[in-house]
N, C-alpha and C positions, 0 to 999 in steps of 0.2 A: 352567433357569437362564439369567434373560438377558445375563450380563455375568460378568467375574471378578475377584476382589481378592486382589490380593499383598499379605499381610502385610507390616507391616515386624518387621524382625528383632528381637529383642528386645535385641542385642547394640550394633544401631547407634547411635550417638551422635549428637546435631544437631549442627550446625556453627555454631560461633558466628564473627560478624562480625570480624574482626582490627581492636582499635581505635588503631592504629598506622597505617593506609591509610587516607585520605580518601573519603569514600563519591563525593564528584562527580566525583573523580579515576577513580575506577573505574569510574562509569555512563557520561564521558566514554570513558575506553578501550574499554566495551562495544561502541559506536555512534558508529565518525568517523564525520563529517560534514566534506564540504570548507563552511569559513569564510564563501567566498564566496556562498553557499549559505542561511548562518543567518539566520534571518526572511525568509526567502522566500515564492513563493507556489506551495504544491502543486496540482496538478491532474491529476485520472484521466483517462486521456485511453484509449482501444481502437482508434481510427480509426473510431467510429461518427460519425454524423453530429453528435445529441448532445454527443459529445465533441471532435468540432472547434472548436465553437460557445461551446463550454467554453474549448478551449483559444486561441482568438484572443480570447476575455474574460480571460484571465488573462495574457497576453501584454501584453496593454493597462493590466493592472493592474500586472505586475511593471515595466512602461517608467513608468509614472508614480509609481510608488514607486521607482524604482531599484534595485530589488531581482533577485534571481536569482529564477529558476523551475525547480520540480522536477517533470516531468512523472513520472506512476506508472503504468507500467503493471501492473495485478494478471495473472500470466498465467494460462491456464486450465488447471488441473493435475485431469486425468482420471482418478477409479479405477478402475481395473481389477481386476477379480478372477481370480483364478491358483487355479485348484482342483487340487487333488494327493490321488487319491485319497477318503478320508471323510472330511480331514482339513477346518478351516472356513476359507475363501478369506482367502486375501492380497491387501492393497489394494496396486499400485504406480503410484507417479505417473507420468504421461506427461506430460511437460513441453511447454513450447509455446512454439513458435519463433517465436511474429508476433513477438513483441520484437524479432527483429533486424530483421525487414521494416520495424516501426515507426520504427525508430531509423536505418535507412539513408533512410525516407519524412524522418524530420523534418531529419535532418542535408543533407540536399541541396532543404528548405525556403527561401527567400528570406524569410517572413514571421519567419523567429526569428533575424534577424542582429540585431533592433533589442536582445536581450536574450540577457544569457547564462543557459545553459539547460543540463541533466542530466537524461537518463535514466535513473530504478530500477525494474527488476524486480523483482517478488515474487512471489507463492504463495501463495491463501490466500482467508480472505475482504475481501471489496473496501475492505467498512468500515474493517475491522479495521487493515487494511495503509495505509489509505491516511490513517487519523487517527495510526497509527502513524507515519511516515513526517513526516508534519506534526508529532509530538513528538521526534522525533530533530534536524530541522533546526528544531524552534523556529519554525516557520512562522507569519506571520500572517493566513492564511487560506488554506481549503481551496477547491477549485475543482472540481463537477462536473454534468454534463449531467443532464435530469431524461429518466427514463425512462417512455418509453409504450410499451405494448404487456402482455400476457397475463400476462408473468413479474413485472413489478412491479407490477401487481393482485393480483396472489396471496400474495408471499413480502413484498411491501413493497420501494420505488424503496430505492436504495441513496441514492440523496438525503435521501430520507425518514428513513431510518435512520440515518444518517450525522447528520442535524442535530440527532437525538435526543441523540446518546453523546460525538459529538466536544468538544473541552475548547478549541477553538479556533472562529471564526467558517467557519460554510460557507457559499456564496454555490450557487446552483443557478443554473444558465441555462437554461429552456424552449429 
């Protein structure tokens, strides 16, 4: 058996929408976003080289549109398996601290006084969170480094992928 499925009950009921509540009212409370923020310009940033090059592109972009910048860092959340006995392993994440490294790097930067600018962490995959992210603030375009090396040969650059699915303009920087 490779997998397992929970019934649903037969007793449970579906939830219907209350049409009393505003749906954009509610998808706004879902996901604040500071204002100052909306239609901004998101950009993945790790402190690779890639993503520096990224991120003074998009620095450049957000000073001439006037607009805010929302840098992303996706962090790298590691599973680990926890065996207990014959029982079949638990995944737990291991969270990852560069975010605060990152964010004490960028906050005592000179190059981002020209714009005001926010750090999001997430969890997850890079695309996913980082087009996400670009839908929450309404971004008018994403920002990220193109990757060379073994792993986006193999799995596909997150640029690559990213230009595929995202619902907003991406700009890649070689």
């Amino acid at each position: 058996m490779a997998g397992h499925e929970f019934p649903e009950p037969t007793d449970r009921k579906r939830q219907v929408a209350d049409p009393t509540v505003d749906p954009l009212a509610a998808e706004e409370a879902r996901h604040p976003c500071d204002p100052a923020f909306r239609h901004g310009v998101v950009v993945g940033f790790d402190g690779s080289t890639s993503s520096e090059r990224a991120l003074s592109y998009a620095i450049g972009m957000a000073s001439r549109t006037g607009s805010g910048l929302i840098i992303v860092h996706v962090a790298n959340r590691l599973p680990t398996t926890v065996w207990a006995g014959c029982e079949p392993p638990v995944f737990v994440d291991v969270p990852d601290h560069r975010t605060e490294v990152l964010g004490l790097e960028l906050a005592c930067a000179d190059y981002l006084g020209a714009v005001s600018w926010i750090l999001v962490e997430r969890g997850g995959d890079i695309c996913h969170e980082l087009e996400e992210v670009g839908r929450e603030y309404e971004a008018d375009a994403i920002v990220v480094g193109s990757t060379h090396g073994l792993v986006g040969r193999m799995f596909g650059s997150v640029a690559g992928r990213l230009a595929k699915r995202a619902q907003r303009p991406v700009v890649v920087i070689p």
